[in-house]
C-alpha positions in Angstrom: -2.7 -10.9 52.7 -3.5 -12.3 49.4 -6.5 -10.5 48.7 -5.2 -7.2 49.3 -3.5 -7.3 45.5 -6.6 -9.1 44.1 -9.1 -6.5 46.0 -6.8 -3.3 44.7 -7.1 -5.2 41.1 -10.9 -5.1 40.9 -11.1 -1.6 42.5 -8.4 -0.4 39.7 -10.6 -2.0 37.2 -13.9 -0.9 38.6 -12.9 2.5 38.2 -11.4 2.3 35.0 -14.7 0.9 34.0 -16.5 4.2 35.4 -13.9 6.5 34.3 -14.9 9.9 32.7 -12.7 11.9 29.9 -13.0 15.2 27.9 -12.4 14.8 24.3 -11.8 18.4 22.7 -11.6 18.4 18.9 -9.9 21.8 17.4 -11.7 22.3 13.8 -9.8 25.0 11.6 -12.4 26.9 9.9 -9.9 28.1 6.5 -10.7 26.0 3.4 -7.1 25.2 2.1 -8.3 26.3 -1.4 -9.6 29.9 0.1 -12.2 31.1 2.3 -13.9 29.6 5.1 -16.4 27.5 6.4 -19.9 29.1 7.2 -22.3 28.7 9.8 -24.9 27.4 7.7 -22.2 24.6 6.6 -20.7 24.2 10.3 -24.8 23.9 11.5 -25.1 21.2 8.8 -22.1 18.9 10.1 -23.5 19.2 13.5 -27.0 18.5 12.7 -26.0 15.4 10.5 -22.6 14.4 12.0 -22.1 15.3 15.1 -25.5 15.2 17.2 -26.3 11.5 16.1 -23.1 10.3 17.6 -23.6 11.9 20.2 -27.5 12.6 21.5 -26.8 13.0 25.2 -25.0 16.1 24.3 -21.6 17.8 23.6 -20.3 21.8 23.6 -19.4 23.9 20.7 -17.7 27.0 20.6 -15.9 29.5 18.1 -11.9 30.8 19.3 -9.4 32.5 17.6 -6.0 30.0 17.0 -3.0 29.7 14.6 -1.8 26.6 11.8 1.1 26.8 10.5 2.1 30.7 11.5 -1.1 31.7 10.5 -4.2 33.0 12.6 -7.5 30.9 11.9 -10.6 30.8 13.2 -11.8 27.5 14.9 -14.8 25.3 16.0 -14.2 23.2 19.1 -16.5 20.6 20.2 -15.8 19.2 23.4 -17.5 15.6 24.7 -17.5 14.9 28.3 -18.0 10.9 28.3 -17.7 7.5 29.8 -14.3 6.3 28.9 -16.4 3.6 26.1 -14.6 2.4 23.0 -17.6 2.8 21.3 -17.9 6.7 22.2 -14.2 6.7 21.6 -15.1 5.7 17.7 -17.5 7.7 17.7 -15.3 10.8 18.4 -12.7 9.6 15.7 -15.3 9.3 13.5 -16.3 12.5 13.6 -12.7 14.3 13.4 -12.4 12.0 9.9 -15.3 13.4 8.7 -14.8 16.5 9.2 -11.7 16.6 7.6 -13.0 14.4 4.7 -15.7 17.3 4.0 -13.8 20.1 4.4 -10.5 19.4 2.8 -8.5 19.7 6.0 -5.1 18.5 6.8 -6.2 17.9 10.4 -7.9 18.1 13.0 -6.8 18.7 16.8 -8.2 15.4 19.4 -7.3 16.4 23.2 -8.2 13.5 25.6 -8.2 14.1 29.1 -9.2 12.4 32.1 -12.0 14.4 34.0 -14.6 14.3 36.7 -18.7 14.7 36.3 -20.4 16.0 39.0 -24.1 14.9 39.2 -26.6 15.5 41.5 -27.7 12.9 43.6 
């Protein structure tokens, strides 16, 4: 009878360990000062930013939002990723910079848990 806690303990932790998530990052695209960013800038912060942080690969895709009552277009780059402190830096880091070089006010993190399936 004692083991049972101890046993559901490691297998809590064990899975925790091998847990996946889905970070989402919502990236306005409206300078504050006027304008917005271009492709050739957005291709740039991926290239230099983005893909070294994250070289096993990510998503990226263009939607339509709104800030503050008004419509804006937006970059989302989505990580599906072991639950690691390290990759959770890495995804902070990468949200700070891309306010940092594009004058935002913010930028959007959604962390979910999720579930990879791989072929076996």
């Amino acid at each position: 009878m004692r083991r049972a806690p101890l046993l559901a303990a490691l297998l809590f932790v064990a899975c925790a360990t091998n847990s996946v998530v889905s970070d989402r990052l919502f990236c306005g695209l409206s300078i504050p000062a006027g304008g917005e960013i271009s492709q050739p800038e957005l291709d740039a912060f991926i290239d230099e930013v983005v893909s070294p942080r994250f070289p096993q690969g990510f998503t990226v895709w263009r939607a339509k939002g709104q800030w503050k009552g008004g419509n804006e277009d937006v970059m989302i780059l989505e990580f599906v990723r072991a639950n690691d402190p390290k990759l959770d830096l890495a995804v902070e880091q990468i949200a700070a910079e891309y306010r940092k070089r594009f004058h935002q006010e913010a930028v959007l993190r959604v962390t979910v848990p999720a579930h990879m399936e791989l072929e076996q």
